[in-house]
C-alpha positions in Angstrom: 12.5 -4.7 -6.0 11.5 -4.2 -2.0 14.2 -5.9 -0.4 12.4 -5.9 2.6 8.9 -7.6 1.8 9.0 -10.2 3.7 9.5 -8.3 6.7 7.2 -5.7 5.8 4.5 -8.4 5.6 5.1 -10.1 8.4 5.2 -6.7 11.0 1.5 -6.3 9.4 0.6 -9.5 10.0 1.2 -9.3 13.6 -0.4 -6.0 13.8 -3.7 -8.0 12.3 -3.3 -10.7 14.7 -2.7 -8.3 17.7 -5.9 -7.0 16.6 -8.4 -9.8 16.5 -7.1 -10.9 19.6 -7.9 -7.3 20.8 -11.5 -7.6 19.5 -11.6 -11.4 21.0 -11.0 -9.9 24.2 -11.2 -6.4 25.0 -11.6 -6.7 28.3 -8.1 -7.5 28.6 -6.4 -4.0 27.0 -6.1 -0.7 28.1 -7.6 1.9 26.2 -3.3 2.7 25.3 -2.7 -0.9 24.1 -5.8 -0.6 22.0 -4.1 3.0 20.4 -1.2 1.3 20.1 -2.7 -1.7 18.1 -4.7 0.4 15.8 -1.5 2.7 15.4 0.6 -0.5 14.3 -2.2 -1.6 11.8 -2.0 1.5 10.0 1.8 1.8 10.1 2.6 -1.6 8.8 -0.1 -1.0 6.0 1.2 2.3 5.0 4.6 1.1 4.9 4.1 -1.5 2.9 1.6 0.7 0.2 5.1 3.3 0.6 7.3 0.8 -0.5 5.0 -0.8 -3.0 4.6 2.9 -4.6 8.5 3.3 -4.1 9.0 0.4 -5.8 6.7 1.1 -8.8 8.1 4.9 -9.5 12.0 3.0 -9.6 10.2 1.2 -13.0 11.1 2.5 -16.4 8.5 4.8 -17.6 7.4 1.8 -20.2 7.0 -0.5 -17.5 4.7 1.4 -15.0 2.1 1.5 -17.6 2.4 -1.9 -18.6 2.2 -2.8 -15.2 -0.6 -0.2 -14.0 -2.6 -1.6 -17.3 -2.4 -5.0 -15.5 -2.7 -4.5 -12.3 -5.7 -2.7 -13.2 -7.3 -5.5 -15.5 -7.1 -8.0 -12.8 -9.8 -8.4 -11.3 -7.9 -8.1 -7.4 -9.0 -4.4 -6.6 -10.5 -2.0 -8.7 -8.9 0.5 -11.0 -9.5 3.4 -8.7 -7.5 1.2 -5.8 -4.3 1.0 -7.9 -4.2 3.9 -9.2 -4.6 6.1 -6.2 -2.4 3.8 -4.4 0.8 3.8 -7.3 0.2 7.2 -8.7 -1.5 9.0 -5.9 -3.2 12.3 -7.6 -4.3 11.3 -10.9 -2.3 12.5 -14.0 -4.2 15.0 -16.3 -2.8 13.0 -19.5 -0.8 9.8 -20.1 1.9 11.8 -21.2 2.2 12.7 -17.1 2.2 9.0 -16.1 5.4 8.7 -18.9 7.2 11.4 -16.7 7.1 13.5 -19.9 6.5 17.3 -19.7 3.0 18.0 -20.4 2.8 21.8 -20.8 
């Protein structure tokens, strides 16, 4: 489980907020506190889709699939959204997504 969630969250959060603040007023940044906003957005995001992923792969072979089959069946992103982000490059075979040798 990511022990660290809550934080995880919370960093993006503000990164959002610092954001549409940003776009309320962007008269009031400099062109480096604009980099550095859009920087933190994609940090905190990808750290959280790292530790999400991280999090998945520490699952028992069984349970990734149950949970991929799930995931994927509810309605909150499409198939192609959790499968790129939990399992990245698309197994040729389920056999792959087992961790089983598919020669």
């Amino acid at each position: 489980m990511i022990e660290n969630m809550q934080e995880l969250i919370e960093d993006e959060a503000m990164a959002y907020f610092r954001a549409d603040v940003c776009l309320g007023s962007p008269e009031s940044f400099s062109l480096d506190e604009k980099r550095e906003i859009c920087e933190q957005m994609e940090s905190t995001s990808k750290a959280i889709e790292d530790a999400m992923k991280a999090d998945f792969e520490s699952l028992p072979p069984e349970f990734r699939v149950k949970l991929l089959d799930m995931l994927c069946s509810s309605g909150c992103e499409s198939e192609e959204f959790w499968k790129d982000l939990l399992l990245g490059e698309m197994p040729d075979s389920p056999a792959q997504l087992m961790g089983e040798d598919a020669r």
